[in-house]
VMD Tcl script that builds the backbone (N, CA, C; Angstrom):
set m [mol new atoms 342]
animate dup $m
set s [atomselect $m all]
$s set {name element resname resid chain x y z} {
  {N N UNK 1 A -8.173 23.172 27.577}
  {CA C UNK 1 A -7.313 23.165 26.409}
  {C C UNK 1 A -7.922 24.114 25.365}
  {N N UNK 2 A -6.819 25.148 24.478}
  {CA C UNK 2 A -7.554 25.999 24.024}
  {C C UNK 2 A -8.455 25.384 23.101}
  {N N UNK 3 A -9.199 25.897 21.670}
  {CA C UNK 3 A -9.940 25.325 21.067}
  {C C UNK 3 A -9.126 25.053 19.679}
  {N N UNK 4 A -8.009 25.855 19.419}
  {CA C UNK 4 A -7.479 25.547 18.262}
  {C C UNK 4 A -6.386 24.667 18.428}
  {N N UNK 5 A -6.490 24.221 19.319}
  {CA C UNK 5 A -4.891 23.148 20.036}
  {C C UNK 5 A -6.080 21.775 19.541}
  {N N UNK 6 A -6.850 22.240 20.112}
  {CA C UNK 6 A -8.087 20.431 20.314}
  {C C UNK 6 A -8.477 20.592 18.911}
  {N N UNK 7 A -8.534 21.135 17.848}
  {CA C UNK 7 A -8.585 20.846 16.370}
  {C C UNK 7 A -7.283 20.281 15.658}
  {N N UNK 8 A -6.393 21.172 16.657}
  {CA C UNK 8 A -5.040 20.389 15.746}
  {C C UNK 8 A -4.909 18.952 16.283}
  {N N UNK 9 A -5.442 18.621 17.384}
  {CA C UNK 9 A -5.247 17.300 18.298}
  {C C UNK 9 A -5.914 16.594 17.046}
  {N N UNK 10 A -7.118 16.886 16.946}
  {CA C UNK 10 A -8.420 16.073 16.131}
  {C C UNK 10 A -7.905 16.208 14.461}
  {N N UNK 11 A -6.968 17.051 14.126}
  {CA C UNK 11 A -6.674 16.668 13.238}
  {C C UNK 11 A -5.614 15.496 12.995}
  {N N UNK 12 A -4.466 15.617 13.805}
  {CA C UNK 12 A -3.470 14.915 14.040}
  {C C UNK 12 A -4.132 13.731 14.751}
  {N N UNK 13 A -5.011 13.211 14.461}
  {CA C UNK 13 A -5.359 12.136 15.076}
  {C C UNK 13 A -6.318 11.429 13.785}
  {N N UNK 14 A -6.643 12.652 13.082}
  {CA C UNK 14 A -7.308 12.214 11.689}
  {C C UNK 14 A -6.210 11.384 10.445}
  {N N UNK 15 A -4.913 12.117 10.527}
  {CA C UNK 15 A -3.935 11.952 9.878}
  {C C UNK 15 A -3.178 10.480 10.474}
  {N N UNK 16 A -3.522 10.289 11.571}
  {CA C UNK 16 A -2.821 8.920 12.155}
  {C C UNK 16 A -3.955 8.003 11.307}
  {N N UNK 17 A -5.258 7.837 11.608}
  {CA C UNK 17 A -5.597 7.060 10.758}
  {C C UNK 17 A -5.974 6.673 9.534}
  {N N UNK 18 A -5.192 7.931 8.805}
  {CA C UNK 18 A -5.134 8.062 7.297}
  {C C UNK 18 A -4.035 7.399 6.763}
  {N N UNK 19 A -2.226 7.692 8.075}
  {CA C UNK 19 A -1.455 6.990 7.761}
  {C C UNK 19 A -1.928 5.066 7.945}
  {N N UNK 20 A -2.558 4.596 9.107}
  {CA C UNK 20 A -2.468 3.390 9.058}
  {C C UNK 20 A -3.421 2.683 8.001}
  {N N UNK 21 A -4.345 3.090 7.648}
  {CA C UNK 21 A -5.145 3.030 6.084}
  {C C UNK 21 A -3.374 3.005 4.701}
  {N N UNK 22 A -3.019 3.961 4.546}
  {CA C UNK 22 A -1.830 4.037 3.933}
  {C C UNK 22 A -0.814 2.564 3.652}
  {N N UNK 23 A -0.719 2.421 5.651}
  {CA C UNK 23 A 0.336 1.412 5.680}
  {C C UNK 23 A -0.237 0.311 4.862}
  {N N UNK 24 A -1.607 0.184 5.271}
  {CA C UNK 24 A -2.471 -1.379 5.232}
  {C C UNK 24 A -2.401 -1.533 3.853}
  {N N UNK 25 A -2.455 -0.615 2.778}
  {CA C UNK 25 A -2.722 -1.029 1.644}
  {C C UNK 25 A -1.101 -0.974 1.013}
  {N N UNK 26 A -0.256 -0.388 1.744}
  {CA C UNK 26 A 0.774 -0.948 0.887}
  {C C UNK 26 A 1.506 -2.430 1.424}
  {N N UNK 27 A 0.581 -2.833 2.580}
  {CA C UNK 27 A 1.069 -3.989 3.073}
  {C C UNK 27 A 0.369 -5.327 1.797}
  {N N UNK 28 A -0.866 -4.844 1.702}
  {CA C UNK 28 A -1.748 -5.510 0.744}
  {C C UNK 28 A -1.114 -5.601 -0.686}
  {N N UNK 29 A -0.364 -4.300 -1.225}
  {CA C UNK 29 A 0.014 -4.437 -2.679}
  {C C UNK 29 A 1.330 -5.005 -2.369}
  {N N UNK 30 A 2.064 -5.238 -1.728}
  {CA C UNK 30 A 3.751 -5.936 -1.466}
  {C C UNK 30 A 2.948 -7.283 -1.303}
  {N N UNK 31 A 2.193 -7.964 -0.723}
  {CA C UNK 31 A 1.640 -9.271 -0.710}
  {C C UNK 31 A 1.169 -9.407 -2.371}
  {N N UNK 32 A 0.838 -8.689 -2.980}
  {CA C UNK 32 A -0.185 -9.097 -4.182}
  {C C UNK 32 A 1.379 -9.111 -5.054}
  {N N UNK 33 A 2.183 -8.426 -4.886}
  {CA C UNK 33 A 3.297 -8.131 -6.323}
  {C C UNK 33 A 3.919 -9.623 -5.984}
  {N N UNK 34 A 3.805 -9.604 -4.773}
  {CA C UNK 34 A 4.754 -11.380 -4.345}
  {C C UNK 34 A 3.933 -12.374 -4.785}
  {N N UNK 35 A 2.882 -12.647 -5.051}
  {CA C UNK 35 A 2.266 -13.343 -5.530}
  {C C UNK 35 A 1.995 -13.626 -7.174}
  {N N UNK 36 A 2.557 -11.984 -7.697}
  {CA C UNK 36 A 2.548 -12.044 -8.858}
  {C C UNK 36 A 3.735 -12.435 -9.292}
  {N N UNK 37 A 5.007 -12.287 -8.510}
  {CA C UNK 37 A 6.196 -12.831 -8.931}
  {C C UNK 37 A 6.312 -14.017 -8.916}
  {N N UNK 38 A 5.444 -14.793 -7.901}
  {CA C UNK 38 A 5.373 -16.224 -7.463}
  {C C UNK 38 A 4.814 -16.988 -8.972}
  {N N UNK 39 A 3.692 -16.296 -8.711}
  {CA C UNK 39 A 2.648 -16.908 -10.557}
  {C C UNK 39 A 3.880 -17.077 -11.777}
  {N N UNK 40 A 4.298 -15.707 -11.265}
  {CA C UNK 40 A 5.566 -15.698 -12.601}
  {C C UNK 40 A 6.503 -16.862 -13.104}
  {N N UNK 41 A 7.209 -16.868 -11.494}
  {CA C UNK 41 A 8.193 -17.944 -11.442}
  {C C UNK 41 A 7.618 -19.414 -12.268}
  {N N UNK 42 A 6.615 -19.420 -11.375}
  {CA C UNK 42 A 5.762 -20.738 -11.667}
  {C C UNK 42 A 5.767 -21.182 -13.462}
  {N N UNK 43 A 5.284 -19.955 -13.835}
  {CA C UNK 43 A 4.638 -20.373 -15.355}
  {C C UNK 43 A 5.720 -20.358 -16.094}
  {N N UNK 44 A 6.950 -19.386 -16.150}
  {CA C UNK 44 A 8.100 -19.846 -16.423}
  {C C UNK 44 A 8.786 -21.119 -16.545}
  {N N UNK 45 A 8.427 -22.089 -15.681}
  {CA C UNK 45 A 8.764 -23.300 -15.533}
  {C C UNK 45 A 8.182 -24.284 -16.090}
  {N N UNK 46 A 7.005 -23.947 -16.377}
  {CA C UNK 46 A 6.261 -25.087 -17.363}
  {C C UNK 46 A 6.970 -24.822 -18.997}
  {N N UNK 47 A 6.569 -25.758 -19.372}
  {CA C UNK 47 A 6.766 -26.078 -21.062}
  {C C UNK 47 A 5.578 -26.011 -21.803}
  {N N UNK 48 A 4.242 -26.053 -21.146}
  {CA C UNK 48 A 2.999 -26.444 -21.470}
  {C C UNK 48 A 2.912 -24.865 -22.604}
  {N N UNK 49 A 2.496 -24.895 -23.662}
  {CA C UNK 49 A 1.707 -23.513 -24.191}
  {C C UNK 49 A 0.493 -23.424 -23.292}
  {N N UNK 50 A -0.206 -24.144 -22.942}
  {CA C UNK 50 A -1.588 -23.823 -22.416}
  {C C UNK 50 A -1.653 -24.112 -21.326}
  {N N UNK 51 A -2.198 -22.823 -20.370}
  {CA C UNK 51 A -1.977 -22.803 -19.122}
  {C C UNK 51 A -3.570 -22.666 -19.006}
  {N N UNK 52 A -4.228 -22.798 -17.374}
  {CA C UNK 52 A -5.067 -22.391 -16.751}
  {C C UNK 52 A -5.358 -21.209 -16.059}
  {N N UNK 53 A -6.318 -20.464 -15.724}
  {CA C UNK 53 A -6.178 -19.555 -15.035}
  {C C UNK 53 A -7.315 -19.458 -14.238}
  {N N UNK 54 A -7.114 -18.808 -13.522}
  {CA C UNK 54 A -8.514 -18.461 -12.307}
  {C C UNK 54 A -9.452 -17.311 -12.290}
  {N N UNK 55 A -10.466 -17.798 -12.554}
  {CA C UNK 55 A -11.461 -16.833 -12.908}
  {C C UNK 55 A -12.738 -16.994 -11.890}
  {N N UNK 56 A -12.547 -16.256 -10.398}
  {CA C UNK 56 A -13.795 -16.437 -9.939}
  {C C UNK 56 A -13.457 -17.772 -9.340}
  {N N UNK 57 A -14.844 -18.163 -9.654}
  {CA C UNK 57 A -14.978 -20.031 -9.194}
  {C C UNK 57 A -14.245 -21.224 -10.433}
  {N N UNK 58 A -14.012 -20.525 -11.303}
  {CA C UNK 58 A -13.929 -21.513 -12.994}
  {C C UNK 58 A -12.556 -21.437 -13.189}
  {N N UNK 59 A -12.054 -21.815 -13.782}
  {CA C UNK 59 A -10.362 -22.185 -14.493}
  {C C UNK 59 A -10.714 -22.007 -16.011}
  {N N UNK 60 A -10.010 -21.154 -16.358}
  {CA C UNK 60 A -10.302 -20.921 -17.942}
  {C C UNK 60 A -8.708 -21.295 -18.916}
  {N N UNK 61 A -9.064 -21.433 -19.895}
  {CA C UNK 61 A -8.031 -22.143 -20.728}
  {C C UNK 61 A -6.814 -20.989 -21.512}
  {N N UNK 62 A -5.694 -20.843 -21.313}
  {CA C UNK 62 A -5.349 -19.604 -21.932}
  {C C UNK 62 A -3.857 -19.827 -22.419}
  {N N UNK 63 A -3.330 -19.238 -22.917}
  {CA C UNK 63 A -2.009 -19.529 -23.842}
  {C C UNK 63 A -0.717 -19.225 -22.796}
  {N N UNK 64 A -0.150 -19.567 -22.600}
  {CA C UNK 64 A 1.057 -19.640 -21.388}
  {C C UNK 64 A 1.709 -17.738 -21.924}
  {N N UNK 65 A 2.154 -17.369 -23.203}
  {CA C UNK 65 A 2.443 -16.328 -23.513}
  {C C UNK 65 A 1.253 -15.040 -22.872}
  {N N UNK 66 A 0.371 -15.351 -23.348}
  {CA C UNK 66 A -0.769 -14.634 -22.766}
  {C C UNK 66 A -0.665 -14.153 -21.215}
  {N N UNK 67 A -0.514 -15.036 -20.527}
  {CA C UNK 67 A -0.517 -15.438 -19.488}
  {C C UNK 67 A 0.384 -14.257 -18.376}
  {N N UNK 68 A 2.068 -14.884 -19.171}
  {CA C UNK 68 A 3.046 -13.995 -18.742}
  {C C UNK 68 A 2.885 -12.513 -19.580}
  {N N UNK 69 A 2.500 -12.615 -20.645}
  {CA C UNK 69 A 2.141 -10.928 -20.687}
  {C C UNK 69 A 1.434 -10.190 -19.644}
  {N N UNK 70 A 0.148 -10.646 -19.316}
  {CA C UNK 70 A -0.792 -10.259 -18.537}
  {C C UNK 70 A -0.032 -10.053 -16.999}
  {N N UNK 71 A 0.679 -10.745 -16.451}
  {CA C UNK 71 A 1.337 -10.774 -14.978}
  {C C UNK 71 A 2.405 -10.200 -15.030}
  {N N UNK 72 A 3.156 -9.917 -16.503}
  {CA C UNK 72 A 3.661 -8.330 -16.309}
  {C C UNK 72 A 3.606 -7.299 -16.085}
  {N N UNK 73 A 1.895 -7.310 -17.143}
  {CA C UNK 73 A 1.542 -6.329 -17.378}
  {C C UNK 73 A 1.197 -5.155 -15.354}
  {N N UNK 74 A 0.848 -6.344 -14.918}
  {CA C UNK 74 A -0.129 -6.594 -13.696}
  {C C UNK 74 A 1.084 -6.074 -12.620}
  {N N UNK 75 A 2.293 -6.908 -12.975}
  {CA C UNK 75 A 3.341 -6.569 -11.650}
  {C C UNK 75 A 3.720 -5.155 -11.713}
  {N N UNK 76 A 3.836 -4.212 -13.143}
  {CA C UNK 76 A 4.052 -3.192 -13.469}
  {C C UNK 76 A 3.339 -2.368 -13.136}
  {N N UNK 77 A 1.915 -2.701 -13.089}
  {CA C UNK 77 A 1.086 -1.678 -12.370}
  {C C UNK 77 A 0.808 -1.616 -10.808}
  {N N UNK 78 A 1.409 -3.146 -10.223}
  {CA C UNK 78 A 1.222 -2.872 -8.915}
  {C C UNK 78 A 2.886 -2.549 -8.385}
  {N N UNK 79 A 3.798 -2.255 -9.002}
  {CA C UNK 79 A 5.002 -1.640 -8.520}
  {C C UNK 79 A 4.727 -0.366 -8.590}
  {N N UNK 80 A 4.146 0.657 -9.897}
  {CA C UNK 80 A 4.522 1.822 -9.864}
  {C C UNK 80 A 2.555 2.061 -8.823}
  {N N UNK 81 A 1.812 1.741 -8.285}
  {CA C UNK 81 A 1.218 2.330 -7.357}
  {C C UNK 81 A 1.273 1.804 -5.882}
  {N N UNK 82 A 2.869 0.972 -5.933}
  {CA C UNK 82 A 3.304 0.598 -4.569}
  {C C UNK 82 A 4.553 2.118 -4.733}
  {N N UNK 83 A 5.189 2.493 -5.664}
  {CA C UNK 83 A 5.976 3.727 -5.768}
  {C C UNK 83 A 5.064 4.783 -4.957}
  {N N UNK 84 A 4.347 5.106 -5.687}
  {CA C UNK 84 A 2.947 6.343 -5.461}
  {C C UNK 84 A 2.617 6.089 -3.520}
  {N N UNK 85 A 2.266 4.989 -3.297}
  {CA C UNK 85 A 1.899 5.028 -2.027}
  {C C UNK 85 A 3.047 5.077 -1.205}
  {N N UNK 86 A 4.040 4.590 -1.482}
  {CA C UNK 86 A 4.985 5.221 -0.220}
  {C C UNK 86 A 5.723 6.420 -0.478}
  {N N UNK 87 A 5.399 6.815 -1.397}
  {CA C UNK 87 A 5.565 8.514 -1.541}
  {C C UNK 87 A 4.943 9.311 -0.733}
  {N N UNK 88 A 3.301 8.897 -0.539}
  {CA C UNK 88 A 2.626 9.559 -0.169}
  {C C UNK 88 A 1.921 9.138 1.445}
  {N N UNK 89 A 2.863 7.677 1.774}
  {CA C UNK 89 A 3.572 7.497 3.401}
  {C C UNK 89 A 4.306 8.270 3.901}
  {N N UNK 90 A 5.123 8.827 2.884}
  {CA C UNK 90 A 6.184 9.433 2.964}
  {C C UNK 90 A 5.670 10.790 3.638}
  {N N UNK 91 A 5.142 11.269 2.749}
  {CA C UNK 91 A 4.596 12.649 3.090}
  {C C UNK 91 A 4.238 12.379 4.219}
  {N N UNK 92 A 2.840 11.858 4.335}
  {CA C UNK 92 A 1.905 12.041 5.788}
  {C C UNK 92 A 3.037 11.644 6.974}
  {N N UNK 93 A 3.647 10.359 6.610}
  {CA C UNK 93 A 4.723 10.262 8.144}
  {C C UNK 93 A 5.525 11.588 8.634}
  {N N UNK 94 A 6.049 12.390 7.409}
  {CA C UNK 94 A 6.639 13.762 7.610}
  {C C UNK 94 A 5.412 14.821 8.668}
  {N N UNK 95 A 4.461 14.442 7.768}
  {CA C UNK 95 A 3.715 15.844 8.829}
  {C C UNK 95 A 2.896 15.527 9.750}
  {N N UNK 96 A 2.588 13.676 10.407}
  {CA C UNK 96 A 2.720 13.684 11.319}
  {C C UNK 96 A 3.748 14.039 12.500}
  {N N UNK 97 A 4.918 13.914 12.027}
  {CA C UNK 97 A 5.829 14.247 12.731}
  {C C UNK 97 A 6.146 15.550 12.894}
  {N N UNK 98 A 5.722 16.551 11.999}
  {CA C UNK 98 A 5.678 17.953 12.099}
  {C C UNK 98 A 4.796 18.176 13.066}
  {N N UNK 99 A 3.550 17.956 13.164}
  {CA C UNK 99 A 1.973 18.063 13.492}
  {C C UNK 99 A 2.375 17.717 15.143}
  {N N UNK 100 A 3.441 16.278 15.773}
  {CA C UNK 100 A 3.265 15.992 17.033}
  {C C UNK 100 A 4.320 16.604 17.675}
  {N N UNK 101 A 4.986 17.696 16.937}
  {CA C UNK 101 A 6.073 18.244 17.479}
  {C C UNK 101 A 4.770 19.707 17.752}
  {N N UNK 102 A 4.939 20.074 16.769}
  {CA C UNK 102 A 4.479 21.266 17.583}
  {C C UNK 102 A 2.868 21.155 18.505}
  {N N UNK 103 A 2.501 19.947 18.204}
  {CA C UNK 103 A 1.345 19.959 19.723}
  {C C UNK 103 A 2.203 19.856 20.983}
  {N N UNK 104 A 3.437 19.030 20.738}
  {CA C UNK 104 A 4.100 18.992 21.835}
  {C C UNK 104 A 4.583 20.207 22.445}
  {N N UNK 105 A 5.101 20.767 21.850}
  {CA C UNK 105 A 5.157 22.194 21.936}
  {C C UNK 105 A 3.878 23.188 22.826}
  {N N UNK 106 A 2.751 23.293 22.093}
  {CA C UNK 106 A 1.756 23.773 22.562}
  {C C UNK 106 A 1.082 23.498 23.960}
  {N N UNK 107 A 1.885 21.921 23.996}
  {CA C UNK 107 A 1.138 21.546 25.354}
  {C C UNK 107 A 2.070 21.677 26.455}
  {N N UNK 108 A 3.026 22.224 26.258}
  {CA C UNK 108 A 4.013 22.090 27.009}
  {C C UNK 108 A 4.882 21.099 27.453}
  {N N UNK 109 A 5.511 20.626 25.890}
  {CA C UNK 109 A 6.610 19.441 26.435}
  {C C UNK 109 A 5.431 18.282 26.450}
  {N N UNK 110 A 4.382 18.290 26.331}
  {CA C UNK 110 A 4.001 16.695 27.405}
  {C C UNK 110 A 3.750 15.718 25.861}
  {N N UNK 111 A 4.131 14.790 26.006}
  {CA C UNK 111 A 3.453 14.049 24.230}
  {C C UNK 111 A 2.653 14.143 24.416}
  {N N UNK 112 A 2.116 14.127 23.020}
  {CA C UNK 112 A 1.159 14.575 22.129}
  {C C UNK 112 A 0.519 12.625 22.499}
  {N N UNK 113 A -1.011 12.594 22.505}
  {CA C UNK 113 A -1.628 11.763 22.566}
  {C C UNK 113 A -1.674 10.950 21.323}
  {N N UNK 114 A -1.508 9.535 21.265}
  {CA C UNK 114 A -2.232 8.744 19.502}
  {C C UNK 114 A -3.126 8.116 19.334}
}
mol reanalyze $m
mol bondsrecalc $m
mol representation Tube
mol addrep $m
């Protein structure tokens, strides 16, 4: 196999596990925003001004307003860098798919290895 075919292989094989790194963490921030919507729901429903919160090993004492500010604040930042990462799924899925076409190509028709 020539030598610049087996770099593009080794690259396109670098980029596969850059995409599944990619996937994993936007699998991780869609679990965390659901959890923050969950918290949400939750504290919404109390009447209490003073809520608890989790700190570590300890429960600390904190103002229910506080509270839902903060898990706004929190869902807002994990929506717009759940935006950012599948933008940039986006991309890499594109040029893997560029990348296993033309090895396919190079190798003559045969797929490209993953």
């Amino acid at each position: 196999m020539p030598e610049n075919i087996q770099q593009e292989l080794m690259q396109f094989q670098q980029l596969q596990s850059q995409y599944q790194i990619i996937v994993s963490q936007l699998q991780s921030l869609k679990l965390e925003i659901n959890e923050t919507e969950a918290a949400l729901a939750e504290l919404s429903k109390t009447e209490n001004p003073v809520v608890y919160k989790s700190i570590g090993s300890i429960l600390v004492k904190s103002e229910k307003a506080d509270m839902l500010d903060d898990l706004n604040k929190k869902k807002e930042s994990i929506s717009i860098r759940i935006t950012t990462i599948e933008k940039q799924e986006d991309r890499v899925k594109k040029k893997l798919e560029e990348m296993q076409k033309n090895l396919q190509k190079a190798l003559g028709g045969q797929p490209a290895s993953s």
